[in-house]
C-alpha positions in Angstrom: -51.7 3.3 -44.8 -53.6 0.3 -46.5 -51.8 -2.8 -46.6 -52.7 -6.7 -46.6 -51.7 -6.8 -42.9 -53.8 -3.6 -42.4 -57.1 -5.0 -43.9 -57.1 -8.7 -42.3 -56.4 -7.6 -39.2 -59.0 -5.0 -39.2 -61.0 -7.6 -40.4 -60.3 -10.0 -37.5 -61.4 -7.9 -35.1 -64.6 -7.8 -36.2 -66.7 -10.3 -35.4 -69.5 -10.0 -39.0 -66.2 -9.7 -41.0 -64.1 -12.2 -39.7 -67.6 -14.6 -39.7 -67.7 -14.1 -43.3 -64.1 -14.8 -44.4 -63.6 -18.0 -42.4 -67.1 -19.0 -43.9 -65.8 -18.2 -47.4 -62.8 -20.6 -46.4 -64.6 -23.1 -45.0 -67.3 -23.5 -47.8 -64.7 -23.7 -50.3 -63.2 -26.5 -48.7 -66.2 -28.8 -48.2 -67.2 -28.5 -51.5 -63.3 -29.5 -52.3 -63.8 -32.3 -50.1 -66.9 -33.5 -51.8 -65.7 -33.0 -55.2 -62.5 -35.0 -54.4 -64.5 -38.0 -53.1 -67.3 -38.0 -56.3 -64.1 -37.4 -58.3 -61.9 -40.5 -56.9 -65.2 -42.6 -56.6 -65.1 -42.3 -60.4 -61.7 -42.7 -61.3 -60.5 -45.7 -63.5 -57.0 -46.0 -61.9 -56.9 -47.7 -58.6 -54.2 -45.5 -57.6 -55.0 -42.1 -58.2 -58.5 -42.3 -57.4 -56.6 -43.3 -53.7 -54.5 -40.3 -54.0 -58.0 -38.2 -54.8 -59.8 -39.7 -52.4 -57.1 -38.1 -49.7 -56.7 -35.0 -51.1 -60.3 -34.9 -50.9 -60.0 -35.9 -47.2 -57.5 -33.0 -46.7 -60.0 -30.6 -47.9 -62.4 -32.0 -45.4 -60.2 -31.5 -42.8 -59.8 -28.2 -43.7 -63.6 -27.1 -44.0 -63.7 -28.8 -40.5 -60.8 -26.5 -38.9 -62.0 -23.4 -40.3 -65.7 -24.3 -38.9 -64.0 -24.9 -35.2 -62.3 -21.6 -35.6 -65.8 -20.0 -35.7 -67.5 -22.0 -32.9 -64.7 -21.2 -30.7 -65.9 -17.7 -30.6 -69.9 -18.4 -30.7 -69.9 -17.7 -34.0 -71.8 -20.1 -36.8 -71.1 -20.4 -40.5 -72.7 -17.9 -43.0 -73.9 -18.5 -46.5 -71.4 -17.4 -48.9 -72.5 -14.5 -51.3 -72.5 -16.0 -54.9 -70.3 -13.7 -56.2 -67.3 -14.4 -53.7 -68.1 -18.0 -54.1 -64.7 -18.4 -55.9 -65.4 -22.4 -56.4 -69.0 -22.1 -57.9 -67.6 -19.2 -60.3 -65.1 -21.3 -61.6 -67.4 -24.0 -62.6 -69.8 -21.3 -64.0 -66.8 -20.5 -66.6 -66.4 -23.9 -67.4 -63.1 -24.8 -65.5 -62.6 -28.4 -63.7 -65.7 -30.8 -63.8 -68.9 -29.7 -63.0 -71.5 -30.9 -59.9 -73.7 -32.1 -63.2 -71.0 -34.5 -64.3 -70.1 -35.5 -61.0 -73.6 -36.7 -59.8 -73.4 -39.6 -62.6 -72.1 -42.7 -61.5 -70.3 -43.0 -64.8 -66.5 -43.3 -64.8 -64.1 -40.5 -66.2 -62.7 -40.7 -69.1 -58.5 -39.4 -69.9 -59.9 -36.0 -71.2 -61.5 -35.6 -68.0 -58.7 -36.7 -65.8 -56.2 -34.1 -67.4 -59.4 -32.0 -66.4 -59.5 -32.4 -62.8 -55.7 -32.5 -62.6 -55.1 -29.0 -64.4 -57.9 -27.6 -62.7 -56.5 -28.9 -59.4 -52.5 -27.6 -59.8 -53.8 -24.2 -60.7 -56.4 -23.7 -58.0 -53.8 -25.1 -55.5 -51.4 -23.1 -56.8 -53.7 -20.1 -55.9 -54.8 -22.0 -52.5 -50.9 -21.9 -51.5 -50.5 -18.8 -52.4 -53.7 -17.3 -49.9 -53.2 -19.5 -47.2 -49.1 -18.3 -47.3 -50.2 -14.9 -47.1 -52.9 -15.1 -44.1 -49.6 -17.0 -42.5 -47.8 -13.6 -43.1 -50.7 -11.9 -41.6 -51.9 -14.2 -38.3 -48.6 -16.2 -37.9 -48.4 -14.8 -34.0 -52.4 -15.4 -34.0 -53.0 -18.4 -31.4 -56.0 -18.6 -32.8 -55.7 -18.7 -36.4 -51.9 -19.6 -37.1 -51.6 -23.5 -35.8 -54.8 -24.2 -38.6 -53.4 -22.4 -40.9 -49.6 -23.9 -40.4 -51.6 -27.4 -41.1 -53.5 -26.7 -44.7 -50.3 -25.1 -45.8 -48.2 -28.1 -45.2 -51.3 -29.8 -46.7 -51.2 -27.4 -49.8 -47.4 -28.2 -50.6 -48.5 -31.7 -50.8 -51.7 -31.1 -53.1 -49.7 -29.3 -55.2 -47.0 -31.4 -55.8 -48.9 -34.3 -56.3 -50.8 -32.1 -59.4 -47.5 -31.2 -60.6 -46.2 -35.4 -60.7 -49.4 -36.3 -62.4 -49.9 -33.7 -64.9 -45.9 -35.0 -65.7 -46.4 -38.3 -65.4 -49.3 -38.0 -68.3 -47.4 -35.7 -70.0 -44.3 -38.6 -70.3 -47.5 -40.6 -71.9 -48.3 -38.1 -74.8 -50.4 -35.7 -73.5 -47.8 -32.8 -73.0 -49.7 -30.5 -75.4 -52.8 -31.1 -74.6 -51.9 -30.4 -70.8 -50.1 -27.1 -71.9 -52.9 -26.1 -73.9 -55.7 -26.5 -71.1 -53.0 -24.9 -68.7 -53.1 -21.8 -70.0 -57.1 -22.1 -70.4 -57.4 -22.3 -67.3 -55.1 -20.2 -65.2 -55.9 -17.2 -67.8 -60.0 -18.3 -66.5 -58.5 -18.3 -63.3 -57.1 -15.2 -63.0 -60.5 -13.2 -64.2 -62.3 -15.4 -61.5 -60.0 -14.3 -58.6 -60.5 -10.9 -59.4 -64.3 -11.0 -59.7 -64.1 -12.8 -56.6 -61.6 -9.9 -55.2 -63.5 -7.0 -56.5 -67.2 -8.9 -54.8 -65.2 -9.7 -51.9 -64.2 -5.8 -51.3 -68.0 -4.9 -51.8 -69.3 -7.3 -49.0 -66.3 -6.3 -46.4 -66.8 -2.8 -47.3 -70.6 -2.8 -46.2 -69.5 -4.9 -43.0 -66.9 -2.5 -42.0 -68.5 0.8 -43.2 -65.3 1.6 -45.2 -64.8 4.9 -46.6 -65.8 5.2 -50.7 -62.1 6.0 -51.2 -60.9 3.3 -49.3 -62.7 0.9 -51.1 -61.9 2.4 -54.1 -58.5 2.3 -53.6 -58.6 -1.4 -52.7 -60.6 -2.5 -55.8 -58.0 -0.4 -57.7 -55.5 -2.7 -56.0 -57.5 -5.9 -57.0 -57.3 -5.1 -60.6 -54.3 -3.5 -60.8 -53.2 -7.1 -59.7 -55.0 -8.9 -62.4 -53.6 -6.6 -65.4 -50.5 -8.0 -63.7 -51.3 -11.6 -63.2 -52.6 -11.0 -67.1 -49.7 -9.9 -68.4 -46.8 -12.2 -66.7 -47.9 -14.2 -63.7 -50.5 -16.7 -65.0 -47.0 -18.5 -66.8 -46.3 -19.6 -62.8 -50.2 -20.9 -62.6 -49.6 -23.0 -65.9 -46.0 -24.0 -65.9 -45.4 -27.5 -64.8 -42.0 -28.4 -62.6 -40.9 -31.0 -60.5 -42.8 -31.7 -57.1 -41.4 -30.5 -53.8 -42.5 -33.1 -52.3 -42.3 -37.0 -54.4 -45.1 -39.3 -54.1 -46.7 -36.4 -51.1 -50.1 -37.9 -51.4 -48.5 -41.8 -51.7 -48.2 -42.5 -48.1 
């Protein structure tokens, strides 16, 4: 029977597969790192760009782990197909600020900010959600589980300082304009996480000599998914609510 727990684990135990997931991880993080730094390097206010400037150290921290992970078992990073590279895709739909905008040493301006913030609390909204469920998957993995244990308590924090922001700006007058690009972007978001789903099937499929029903049945699951997300759950990627944690990147 297919199931998440199924497909990861078959995937961990092989070495081409499990190379290509934890490189999909890792690159996703560096380039959150470097965005985060570009991003707080520009940043009027002296104390959000500090905030930024550790969340993007977080997400170095991470790229760092999930590279470890791969040299503990001889194994060396692999380019990232383009059309798994969920980060890159995002950008290509116009979501969050691109690599263009943030090679100009030129500061941001408030449209820009609500930009990077909205991008950020639905994209860790999704991060939470996948590094949650590869807990569910490899939480007796003593390997895999201590790394993961770490970015998820780092994710919490990401996300609730996106959350206090967004309402903090919102208390200021941008509330609609917040809700408006909310629901830009997590509708964006939810076609890009299936694209990225569907391609991600594809390249595991050729890796691990899958069956053309299996795969099928998988990409059926992928989209089946997104007519859901579609229908209800992008509301939870563009509702705002209080933080879990207060003041989580303040310390």
């Amino acid at each position: 029977m297919l199931s998440t727990r199924s497909v990861f684990q078959e995937i961990r135990r092989d070495p081409r597969a499990f190379q290509l997931l934890i490189s999909i991880a890792a690159k996703g993080e560096t380039q959150g790192g470097w965005e985060n730094e570009r991003i707080a390097a520009l940043t009027p206010d002296p104390e959000l760009a500090r905030k930024v400037r550790r969340h993007g150290a977080d997400e170095t921290k991470h790229g760092l782990m999930f590279g470890k992970l791969l040299r503990k078992v001889g194994l060396d990073q692999v380019p990232v197909p383009a059309d798994a590279d969920y980060c890159m895709m995002l950008e290509s739909r116009g979501i969050g600020l691109s690599h263009r905008r943030l090679s100009r040493d030129e500061p941001l301006g408030p449209e820009e900010i609500l930009q990077y913030l909205v991008h950020s609390k639905v994209t860790e909204e999704r991060a939470s959600d996948e590094v949650n469920r590869l807990l569910r998957v490899f939480g007796d993995d003593p390997e895999l589980a201590p790394s993961l244990r770490v970015i998820a308590e780092d994710e919490i924090n990401h996300l609730s300082y996106a959350h206090e922001e967004l309402l903090r700006l919102s208390g200021q007058g941008y509330g609609g304009r917040i809700a408006q690009m909310l629901k830009v972007y997590a509708l964006a978001e939810i076609r890009v996480y299936r694209d990225v789903g569907l391609a991600f099937v594809r390249h595991m499929a050729a890796l691990l000599g899958w069956s053309g029903p299996k795969q099928w049945l998988l990409e059926l699951g992928v989209s089946a998914a997104y007519v859901l997300e579609r229908a209800f759950a992008w509301r939870r990627l563009a509702a705002l609510k209080p933080p879990l944690r207060r003041d989580a990147m303040g310390n």
